[in-house]
TORKOL-4160 file (C-alpha; in steps of 0.2 Angstrom, whole numbers, padded with zeros to 4 digits, m for minus):
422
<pt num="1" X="0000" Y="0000" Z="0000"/>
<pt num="2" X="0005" Y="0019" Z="m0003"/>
<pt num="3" X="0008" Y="0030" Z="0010"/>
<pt num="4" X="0001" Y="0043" Z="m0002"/>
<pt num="5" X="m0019" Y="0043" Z="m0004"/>
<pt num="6" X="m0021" Y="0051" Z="m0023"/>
<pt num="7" X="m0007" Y="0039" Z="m0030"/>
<pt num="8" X="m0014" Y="0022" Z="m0034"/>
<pt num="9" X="m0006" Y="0007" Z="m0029"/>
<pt num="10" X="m0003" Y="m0001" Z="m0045"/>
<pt num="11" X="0008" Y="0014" Z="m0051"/>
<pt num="12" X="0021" Y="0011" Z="m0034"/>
<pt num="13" X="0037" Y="0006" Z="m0037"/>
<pt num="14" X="0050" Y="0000" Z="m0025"/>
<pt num="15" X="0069" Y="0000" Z="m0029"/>
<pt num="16" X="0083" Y="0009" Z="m0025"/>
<pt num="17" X="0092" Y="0020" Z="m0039"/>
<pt num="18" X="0108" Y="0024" Z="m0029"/>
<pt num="19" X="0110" Y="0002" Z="m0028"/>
<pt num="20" X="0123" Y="m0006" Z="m0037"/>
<pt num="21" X="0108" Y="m0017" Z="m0040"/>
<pt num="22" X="0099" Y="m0004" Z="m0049"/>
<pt num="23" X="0113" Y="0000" Z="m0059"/>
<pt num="24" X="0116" Y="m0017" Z="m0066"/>
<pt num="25" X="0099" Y="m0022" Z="m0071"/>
<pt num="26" X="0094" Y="m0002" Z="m0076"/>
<pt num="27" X="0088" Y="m0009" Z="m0092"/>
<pt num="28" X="0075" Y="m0023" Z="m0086"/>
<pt num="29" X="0065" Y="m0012" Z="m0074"/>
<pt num="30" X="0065" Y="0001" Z="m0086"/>
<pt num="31" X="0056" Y="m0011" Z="m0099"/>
<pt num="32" X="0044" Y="m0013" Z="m0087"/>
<pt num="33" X="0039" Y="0002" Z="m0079"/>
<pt num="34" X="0035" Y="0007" Z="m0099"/>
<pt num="35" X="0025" Y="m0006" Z="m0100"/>
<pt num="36" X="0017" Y="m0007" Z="m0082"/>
<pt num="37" X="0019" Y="0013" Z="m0076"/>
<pt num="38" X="0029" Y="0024" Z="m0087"/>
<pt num="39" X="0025" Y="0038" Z="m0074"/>
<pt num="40" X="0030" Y="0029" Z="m0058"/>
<pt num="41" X="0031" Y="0032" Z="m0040"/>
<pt num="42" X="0046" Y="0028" Z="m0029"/>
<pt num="43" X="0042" Y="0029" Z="m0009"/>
<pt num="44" X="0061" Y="0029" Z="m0007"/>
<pt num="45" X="0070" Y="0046" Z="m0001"/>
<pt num="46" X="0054" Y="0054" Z="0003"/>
<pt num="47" X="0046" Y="0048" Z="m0012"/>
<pt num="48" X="0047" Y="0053" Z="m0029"/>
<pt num="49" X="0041" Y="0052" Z="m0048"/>
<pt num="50" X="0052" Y="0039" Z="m0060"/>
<pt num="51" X="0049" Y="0044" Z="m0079"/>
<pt num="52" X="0055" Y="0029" Z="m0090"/>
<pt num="53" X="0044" Y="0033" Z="m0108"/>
<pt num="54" X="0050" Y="0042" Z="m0121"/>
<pt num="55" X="0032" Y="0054" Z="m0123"/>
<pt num="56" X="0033" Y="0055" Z="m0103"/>
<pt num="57" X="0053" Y="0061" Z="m0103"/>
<pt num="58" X="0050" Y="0071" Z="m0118"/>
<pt num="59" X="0036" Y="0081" Z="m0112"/>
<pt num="60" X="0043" Y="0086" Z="m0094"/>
<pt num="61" X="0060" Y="0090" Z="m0103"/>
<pt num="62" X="0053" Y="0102" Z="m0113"/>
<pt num="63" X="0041" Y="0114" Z="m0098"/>
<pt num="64" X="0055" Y="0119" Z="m0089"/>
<pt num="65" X="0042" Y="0129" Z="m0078"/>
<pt num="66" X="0032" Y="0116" Z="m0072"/>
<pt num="67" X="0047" Y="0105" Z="m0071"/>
<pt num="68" X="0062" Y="0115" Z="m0063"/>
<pt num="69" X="0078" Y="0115" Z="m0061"/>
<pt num="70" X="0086" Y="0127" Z="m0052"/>
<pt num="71" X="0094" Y="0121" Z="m0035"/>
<pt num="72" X="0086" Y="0135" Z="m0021"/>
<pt num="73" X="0081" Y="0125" Z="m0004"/>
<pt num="74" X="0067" Y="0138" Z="0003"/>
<pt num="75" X="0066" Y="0146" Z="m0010"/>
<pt num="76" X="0054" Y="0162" Z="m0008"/>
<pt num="77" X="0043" Y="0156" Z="m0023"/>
<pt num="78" X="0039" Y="0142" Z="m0011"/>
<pt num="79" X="0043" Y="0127" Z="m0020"/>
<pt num="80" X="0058" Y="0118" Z="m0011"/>
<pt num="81" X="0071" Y="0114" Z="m0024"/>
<pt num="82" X="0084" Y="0102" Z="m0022"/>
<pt num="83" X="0096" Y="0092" Z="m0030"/>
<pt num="84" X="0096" Y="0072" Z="m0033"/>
<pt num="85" X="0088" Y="0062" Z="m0021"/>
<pt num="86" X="0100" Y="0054" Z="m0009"/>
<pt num="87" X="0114" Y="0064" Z="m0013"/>
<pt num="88" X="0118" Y="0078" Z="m0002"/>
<pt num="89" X="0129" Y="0092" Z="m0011"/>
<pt num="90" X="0146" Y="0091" Z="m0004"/>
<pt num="91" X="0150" Y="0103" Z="0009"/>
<pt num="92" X="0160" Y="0116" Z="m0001"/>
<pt num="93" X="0153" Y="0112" Z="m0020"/>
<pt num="94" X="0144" Y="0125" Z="m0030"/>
<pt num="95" X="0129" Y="0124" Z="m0038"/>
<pt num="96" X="0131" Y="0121" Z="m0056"/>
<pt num="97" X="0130" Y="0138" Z="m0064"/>
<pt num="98" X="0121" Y="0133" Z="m0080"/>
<pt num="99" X="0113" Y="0118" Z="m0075"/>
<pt num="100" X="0102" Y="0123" Z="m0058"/>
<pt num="101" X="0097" Y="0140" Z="m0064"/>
<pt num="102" X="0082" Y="0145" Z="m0074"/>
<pt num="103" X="0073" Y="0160" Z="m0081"/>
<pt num="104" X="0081" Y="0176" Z="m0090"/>
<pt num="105" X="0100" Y="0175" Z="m0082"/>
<pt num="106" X="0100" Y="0154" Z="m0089"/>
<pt num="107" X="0094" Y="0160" Z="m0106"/>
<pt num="108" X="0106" Y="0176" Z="m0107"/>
<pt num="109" X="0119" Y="0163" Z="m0101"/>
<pt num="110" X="0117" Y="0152" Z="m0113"/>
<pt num="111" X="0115" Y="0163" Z="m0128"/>
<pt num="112" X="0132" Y="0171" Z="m0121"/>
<pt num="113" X="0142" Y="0157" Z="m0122"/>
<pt num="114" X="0132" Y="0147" Z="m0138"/>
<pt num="115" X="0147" Y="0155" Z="m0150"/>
<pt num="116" X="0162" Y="0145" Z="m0142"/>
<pt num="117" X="0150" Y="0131" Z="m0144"/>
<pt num="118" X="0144" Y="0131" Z="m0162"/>
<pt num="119" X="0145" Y="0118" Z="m0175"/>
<pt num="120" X="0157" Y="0130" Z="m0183"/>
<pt num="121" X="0167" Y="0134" Z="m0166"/>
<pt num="122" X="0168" Y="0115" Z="m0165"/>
<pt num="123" X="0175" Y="0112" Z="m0182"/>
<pt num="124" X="0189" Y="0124" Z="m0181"/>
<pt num="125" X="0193" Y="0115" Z="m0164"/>
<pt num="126" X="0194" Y="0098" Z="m0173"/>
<pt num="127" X="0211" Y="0099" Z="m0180"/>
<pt num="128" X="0218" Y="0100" Z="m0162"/>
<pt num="129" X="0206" Y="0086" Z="m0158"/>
<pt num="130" X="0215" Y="0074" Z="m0168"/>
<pt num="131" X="0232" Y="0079" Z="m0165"/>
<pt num="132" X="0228" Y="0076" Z="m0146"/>
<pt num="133" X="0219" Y="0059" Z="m0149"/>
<pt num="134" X="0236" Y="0052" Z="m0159"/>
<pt num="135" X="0248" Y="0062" Z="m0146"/>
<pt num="136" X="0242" Y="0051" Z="m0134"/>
<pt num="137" X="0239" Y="0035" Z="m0145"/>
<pt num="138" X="0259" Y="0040" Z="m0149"/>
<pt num="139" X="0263" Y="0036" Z="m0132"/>
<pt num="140" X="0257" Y="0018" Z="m0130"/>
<pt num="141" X="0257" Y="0010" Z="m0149"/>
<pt num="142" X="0272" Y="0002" Z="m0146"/>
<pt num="143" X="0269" Y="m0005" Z="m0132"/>
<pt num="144" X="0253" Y="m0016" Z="m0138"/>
<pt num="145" X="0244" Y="m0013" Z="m0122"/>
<pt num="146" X="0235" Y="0003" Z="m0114"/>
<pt num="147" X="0220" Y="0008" Z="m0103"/>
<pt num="148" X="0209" Y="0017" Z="m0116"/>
<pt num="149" X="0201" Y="0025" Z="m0102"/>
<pt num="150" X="0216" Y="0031" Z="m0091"/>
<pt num="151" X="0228" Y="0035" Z="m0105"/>
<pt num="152" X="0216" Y="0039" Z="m0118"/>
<pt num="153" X="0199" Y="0045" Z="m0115"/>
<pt num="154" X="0203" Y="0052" Z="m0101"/>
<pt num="155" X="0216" Y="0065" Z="m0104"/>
<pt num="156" X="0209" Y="0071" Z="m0121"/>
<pt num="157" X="0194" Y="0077" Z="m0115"/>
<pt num="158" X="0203" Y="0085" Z="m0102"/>
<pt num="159" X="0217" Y="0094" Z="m0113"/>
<pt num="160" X="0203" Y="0100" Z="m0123"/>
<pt num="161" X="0192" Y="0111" Z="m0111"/>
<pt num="162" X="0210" Y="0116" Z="m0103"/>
<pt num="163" X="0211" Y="0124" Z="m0123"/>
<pt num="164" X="0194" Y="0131" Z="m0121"/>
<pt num="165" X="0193" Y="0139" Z="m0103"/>
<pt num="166" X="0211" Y="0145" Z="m0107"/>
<pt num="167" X="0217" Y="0136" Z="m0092"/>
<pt num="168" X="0234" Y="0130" Z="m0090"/>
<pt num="169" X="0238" Y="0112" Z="m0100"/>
<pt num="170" X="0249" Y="0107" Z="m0085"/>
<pt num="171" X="0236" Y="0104" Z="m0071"/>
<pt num="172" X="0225" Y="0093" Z="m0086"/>
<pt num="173" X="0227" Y="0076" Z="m0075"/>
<pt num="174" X="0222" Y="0084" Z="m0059"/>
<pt num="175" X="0203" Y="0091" Z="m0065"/>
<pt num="176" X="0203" Y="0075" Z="m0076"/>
<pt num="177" X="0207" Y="0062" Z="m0060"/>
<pt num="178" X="0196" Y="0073" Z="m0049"/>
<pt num="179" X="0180" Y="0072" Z="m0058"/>
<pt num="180" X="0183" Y="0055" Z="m0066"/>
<pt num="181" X="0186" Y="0048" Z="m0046"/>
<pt num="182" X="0170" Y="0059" Z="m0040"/>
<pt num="183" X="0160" Y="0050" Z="m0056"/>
<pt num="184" X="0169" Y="0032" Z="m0055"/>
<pt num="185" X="0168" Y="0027" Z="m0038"/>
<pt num="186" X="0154" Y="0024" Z="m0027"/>
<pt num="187" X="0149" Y="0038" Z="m0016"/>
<pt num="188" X="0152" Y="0028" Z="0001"/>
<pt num="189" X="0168" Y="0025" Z="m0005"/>
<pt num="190" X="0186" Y="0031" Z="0002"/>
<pt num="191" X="0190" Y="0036" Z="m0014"/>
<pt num="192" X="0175" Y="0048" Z="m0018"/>
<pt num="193" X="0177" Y="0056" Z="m0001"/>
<pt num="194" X="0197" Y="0059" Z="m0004"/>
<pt num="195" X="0192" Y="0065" Z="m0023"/>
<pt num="196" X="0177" Y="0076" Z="m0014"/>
<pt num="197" X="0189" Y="0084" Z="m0002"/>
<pt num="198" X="0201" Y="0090" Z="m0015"/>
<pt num="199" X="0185" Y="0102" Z="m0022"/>
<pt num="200" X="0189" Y="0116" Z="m0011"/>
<pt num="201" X="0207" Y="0117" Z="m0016"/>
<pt num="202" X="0203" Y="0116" Z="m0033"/>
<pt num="203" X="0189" Y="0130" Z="m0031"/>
<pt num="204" X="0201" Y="0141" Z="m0024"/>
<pt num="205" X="0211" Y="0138" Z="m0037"/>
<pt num="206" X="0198" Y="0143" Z="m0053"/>
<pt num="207" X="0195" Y="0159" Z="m0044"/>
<pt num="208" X="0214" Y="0164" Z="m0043"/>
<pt num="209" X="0216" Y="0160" Z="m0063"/>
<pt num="210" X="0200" Y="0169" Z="m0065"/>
<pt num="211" X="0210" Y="0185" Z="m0057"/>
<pt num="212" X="0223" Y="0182" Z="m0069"/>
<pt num="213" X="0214" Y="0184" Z="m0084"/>
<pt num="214" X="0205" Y="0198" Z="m0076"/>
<pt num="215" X="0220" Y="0208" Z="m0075"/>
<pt num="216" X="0228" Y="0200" Z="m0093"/>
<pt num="217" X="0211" Y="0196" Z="m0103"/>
<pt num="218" X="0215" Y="0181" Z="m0117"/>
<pt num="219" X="0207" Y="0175" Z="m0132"/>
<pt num="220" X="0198" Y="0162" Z="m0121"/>
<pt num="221" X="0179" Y="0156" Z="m0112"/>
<pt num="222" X="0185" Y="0163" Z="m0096"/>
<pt num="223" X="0191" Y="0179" Z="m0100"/>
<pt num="224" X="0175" Y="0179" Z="m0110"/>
<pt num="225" X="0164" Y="0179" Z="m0093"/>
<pt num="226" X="0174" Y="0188" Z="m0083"/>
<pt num="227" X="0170" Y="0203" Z="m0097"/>
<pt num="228" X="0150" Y="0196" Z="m0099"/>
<pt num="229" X="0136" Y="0205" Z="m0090"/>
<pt num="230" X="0119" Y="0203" Z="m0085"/>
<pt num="231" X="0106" Y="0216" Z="m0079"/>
<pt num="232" X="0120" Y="0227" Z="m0082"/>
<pt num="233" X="0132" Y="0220" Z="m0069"/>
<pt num="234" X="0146" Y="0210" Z="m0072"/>
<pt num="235" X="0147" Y="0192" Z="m0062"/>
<pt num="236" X="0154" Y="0189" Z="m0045"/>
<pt num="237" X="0168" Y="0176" Z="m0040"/>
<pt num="238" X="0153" Y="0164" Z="m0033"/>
<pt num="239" X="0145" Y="0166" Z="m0051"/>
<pt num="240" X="0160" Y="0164" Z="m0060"/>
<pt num="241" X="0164" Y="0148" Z="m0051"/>
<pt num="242" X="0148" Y="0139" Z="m0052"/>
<pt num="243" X="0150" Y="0142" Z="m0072"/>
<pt num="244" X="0167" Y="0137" Z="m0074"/>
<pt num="245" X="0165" Y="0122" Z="m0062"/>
<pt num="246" X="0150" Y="0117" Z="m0073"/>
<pt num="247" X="0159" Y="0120" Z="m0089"/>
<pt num="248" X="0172" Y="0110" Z="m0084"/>
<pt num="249" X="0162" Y="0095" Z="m0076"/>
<pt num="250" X="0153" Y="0092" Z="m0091"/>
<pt num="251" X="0168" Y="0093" Z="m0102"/>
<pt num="252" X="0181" Y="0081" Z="m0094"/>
<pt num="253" X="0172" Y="0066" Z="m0090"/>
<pt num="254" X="0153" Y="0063" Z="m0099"/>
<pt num="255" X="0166" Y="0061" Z="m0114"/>
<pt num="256" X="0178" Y="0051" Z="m0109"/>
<pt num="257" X="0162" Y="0039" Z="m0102"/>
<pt num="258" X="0154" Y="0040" Z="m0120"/>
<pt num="259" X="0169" Y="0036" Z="m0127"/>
<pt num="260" X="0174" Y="0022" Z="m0117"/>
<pt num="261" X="0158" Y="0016" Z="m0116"/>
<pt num="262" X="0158" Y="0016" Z="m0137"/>
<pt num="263" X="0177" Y="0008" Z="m0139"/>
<pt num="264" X="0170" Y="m0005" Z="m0125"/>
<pt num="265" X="0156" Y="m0012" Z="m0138"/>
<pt num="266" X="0164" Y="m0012" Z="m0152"/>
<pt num="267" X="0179" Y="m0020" Z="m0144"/>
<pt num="268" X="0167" Y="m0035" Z="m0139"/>
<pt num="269" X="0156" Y="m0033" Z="m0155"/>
<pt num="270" X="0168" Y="m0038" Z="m0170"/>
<pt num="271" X="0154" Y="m0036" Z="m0183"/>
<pt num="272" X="0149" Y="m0019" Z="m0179"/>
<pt num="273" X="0171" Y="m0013" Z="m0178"/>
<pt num="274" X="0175" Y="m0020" Z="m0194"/>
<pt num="275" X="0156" Y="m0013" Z="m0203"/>
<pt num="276" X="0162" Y="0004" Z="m0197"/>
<pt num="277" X="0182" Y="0001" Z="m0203"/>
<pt num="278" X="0174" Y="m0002" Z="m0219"/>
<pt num="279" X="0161" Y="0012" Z="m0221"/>
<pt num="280" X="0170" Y="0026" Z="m0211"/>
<pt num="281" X="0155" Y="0037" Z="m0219"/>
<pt num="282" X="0145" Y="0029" Z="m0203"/>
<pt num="283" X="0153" Y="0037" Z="m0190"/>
<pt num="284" X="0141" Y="0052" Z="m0189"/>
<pt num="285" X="0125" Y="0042" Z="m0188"/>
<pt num="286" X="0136" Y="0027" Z="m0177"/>
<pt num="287" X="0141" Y="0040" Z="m0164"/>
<pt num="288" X="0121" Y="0048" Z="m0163"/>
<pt num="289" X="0116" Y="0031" Z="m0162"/>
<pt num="290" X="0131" Y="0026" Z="m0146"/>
<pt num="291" X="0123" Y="0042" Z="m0139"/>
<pt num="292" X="0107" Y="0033" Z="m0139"/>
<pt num="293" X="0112" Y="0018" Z="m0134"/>
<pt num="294" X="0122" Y="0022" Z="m0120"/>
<pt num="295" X="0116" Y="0039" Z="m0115"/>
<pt num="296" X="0128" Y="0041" Z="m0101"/>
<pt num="297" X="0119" Y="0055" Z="m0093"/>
<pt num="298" X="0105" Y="0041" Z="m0087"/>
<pt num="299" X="0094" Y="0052" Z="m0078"/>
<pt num="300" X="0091" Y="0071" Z="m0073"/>
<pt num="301" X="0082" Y="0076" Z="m0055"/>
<pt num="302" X="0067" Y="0090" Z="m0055"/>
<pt num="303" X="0055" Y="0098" Z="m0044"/>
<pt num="304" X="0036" Y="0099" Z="m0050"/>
<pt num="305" X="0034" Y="0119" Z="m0046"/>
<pt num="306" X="0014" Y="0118" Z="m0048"/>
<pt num="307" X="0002" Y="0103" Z="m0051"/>
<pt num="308" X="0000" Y="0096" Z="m0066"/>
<pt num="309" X="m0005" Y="0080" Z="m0074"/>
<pt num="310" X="0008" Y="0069" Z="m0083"/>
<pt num="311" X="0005" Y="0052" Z="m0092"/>
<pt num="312" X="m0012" Y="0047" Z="m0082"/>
<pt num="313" X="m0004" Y="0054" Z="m0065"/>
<pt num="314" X="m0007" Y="0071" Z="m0056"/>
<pt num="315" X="0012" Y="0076" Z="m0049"/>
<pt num="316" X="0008" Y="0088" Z="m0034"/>
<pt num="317" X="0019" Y="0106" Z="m0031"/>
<pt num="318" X="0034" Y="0101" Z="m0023"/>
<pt num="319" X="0035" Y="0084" Z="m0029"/>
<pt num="320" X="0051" Y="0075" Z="m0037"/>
<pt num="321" X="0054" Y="0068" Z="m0052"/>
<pt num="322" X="0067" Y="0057" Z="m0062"/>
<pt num="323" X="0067" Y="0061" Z="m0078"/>
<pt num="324" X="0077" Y="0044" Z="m0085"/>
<pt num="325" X="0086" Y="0048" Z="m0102"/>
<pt num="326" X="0091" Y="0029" Z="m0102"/>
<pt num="327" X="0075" Y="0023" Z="m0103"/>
<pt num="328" X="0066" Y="0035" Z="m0117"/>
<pt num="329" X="0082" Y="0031" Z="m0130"/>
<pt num="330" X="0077" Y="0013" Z="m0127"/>
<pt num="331" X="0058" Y="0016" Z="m0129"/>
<pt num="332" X="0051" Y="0001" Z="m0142"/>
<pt num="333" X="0037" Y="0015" Z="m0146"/>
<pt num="334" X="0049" Y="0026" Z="m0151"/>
<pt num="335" X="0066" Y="0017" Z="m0158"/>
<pt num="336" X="0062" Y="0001" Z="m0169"/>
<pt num="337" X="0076" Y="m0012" Z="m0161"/>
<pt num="338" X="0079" Y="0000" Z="m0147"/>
<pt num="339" X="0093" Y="m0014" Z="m0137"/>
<pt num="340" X="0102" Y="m0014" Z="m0154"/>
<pt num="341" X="0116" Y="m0004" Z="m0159"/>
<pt num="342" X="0111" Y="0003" Z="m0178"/>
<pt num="343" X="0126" Y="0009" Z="m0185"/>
<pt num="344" X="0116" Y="0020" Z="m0199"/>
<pt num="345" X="0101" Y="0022" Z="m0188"/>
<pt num="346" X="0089" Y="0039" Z="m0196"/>
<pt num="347" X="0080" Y="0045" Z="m0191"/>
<pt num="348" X="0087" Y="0047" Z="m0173"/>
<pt num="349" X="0077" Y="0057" Z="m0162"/>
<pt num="350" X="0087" Y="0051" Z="m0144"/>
<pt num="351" X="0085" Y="0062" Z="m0131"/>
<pt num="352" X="0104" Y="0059" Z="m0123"/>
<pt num="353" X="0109" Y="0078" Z="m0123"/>
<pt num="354" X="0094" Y="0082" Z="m0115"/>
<pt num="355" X="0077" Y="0091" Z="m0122"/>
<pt num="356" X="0072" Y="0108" Z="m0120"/>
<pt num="357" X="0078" Y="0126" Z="m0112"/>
<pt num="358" X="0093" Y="0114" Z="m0102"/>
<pt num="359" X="0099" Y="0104" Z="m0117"/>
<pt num="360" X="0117" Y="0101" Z="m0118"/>
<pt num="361" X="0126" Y="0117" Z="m0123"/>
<pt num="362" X="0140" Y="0108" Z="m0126"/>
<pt num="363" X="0132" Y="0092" Z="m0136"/>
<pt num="364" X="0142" Y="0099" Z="m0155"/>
<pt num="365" X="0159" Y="0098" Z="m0144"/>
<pt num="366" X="0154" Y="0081" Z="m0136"/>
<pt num="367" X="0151" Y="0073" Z="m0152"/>
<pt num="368" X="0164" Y="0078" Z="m0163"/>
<pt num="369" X="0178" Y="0074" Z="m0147"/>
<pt num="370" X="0170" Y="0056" Z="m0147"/>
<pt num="371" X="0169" Y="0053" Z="m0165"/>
<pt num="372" X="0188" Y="0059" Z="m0167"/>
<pt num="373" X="0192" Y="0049" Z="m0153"/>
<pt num="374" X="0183" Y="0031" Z="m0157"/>
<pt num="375" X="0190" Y="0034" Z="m0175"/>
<pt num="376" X="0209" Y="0037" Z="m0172"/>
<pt num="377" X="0207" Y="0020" Z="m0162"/>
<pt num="378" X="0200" Y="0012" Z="m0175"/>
<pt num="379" X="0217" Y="0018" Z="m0187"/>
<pt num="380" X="0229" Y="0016" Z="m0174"/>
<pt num="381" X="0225" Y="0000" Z="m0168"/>
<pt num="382" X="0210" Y="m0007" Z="m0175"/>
<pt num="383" X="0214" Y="m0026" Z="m0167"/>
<pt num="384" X="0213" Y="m0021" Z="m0150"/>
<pt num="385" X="0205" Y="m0032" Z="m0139"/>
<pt num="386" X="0197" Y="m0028" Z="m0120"/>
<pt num="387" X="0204" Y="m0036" Z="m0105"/>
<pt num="388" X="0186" Y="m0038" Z="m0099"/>
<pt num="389" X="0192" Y="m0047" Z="m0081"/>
<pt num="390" X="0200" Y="m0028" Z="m0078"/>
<pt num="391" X="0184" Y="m0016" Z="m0085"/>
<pt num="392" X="0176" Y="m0006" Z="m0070"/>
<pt num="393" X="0159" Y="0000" Z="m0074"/>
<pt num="394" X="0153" Y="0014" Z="m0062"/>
<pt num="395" X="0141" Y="0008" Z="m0049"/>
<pt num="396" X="0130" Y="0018" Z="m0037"/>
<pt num="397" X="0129" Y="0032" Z="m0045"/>
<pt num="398" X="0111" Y="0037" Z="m0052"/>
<pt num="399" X="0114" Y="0051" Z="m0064"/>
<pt num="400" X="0128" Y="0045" Z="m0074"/>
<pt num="401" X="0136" Y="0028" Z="m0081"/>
<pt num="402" X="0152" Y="0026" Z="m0088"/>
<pt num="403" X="0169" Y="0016" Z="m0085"/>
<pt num="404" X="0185" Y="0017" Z="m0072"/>
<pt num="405" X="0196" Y="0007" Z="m0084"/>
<pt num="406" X="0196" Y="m0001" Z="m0101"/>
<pt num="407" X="0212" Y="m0011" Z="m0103"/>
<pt num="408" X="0217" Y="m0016" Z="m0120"/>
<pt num="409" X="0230" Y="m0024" Z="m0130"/>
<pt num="410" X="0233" Y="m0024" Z="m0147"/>
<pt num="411" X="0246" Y="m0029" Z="m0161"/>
<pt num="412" X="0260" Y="m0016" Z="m0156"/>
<pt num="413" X="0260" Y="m0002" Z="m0172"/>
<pt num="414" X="0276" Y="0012" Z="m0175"/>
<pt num="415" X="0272" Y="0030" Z="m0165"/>
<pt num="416" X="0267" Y="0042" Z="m0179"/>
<pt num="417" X="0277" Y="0053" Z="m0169"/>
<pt num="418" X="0263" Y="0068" Z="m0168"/>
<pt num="419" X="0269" Y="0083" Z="m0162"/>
<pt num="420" X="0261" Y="0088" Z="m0145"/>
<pt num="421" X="0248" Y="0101" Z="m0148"/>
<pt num="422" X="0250" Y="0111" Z="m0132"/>
């Protein structure tokens, strides 16, 4: 039985998304609940709405009114916004500057920064892409054994945003290692809590560089917003942080996971490797479709900021939802042989970058950085084969899924002897 009178019992669900045992079976209890309850709700952590189909997700995505996202506790509009259920937000952390904030200053945000992000932005960004991607292929050919996470997609990614926010190349392996420990490791775990307390160092340190380029402005995304205003004012160190902290979050590791996640399957699906060897015109719609497939942003936590009715259900003010990208980019009703990976799948309307005002701002960049990246694999050493005894996927973590390691070997090749690009 519900503890909650207005919500049927045949809509209650019971499982634990912060669980290892969540994690692992994501995709079976998603199957259900779209067939059973596609608007589901969760009596765990104070109870909550689940979202699993793709018309459920889609529609929520898109009312950012009704479905908020802004992280204000007490907030004076009355509706008590928070973060995701379960996880307190580390003592110390900032909110996430474009990510928990709605209304005109998110727009005038995202319409600021939209230009270092284009299509055409990312395009001019893609010859230094590549050179990094073999750079570090370079270091470990000869060898004919790497950790495609750890000495691949991690550090690319990385190098990238340092280009991008203008920060210094040298301290690239301490945001990647912090915010690939805070994403790989359980939250209960000694590692998350030693990777957590470094936050507050590294903070400080973002604010200091920010002074720099306030006093020497560059051609770059931060000296950018230190120069950008809103309602006439220009943004203080607590604004700059959250945006920076955000920008950089999202660059260094939801890549490295796609990626990963991406060199994993094809690794232990021959068929698909070779068929994308062969027709290297594929990768555009391959990497859309991986996207899809994987979605390693799973899920996204909102509040509902006034009543409404969704899917059959009426969500009350103040209620939470999951909003699970997973689940809609395997929706049956939407994807025709939605646990496949389609290689020139098209239409492909998947939902993995988000829907609506809070889409992914960076999605261009993440796409082009994973398809350079899965492709100079597939030149280098196109053999490789994964050491699956030594893969760690990420467990207990309900917003995101990706992989610790990925170790490899390979038939060893000659270093190109790329020049480093930074």
């Amino acid at each position: 039985m519900t503890t909650r009178p207005d919500v049927a019992d045949d809509v209650v669900v019971d499982f634990d998304h912060h669980s290892d045992a969540f994690n692992a079976n994501q995709q079976i209890i998603n199957a259900e609940l779209r067939q059973r309850c596609p608007v589901a709700w969760n009596e765990n952590y104070d109870g909550f709405w689940y979202l699993s189909s793709y018309d459920a997700v889609s529609q929520s995505a898109r009312d950012g009114d009704t479905f908020a996202h802004k992280y204000e506790p007490n907030a004076d509009d009355g509706v008590d916004y928070q973060g995701e259920m379960g996880i307190p937000r580390p003592e110390g952390q900032p909110a996430l500057g474009i990510g928990e904030v709605d209304g005109p200053y998110h727009l005038a945000l995202r319409h600021a920064l939209a230009p270092f992000l284009s299509p055409g932005a990312v395009d001019r960004m893609r010859p230094f892409m590549e050179q990094s991607a073999h750079w570090f292929l370079d270091q470990k050919a000869k060898g004919g054994e790497m950790d495609l996470v750890l000495d691949y997609a991690s550090p690319v990614p990385a190098i990238l945003t340092m280009k991008l926010m203008g920060l210094p190349y040298d301290n690239w392996h301490l945001y990647a290692t912090l915010f690939h420990s805070v994403m790989a490791v359980p939250q209960d775990s000694e590692e998350y809590t030693s990777a957590i307390a470094k936050v507050p160092a590294m903070m400080e340190e973002v604010i200091e560089y920010a002074a720099t380029r306030r006093a020497n402005p560059k051609d770059d995304l931060t000296s950018f917003l230190i120069q950008f205003e809103f309602d006439g004012k220009r943004l203080d160190d607590a604004q700059l942080l959250n945006i920076l902290w955000n920008l950089i979050a999202g660059g260094v590791d939801t890549t490295t996971s796609q990626t990963a996640l991406t060199l994993r399957h094809l690794g232990t699906h021959p068929e698909l490797r070779q068929q994308l060897i062969d027709q290297p015109e594929l990768f555009r719609t391959a990497t859309d479709e991986f996207l899809r497939y994987f979605s390693v942003n799973t899920s996204l936590s909102r509040t509902v900021a006034r009543d409404v009715d969704l899917g059959g259900q009426h969500l009350r003010k103040n209620d939470k939802v999951i909003i699970s990208w997973l689940a809609a980019n395997h929706d049956e009703r939407e994807f025709e042989r939605a646990d496949k990976v389609v290689l020139d799948r098209a239409p492909n309307r998947h939902v993995a970058f988000g829907l609506g005002p809070h889409r992914c701002i960076g999605s261009h960049l993440a796409r082009v950085m994973s398809e350079v990246m899965v492709k100079a694999v597939l030149d280098r050493i196109p053999d490789y084969e994964v050491d699956l005894s030594g893969v760690h996927q990420y467990m207990g973590n309900p917003s995101m899924t990706g992989l610790g390691t990925l170790p490899v070997t390979f038939s060893p090749a000659e270093s190109r002897q790329t020049p480093r690009p930074w």
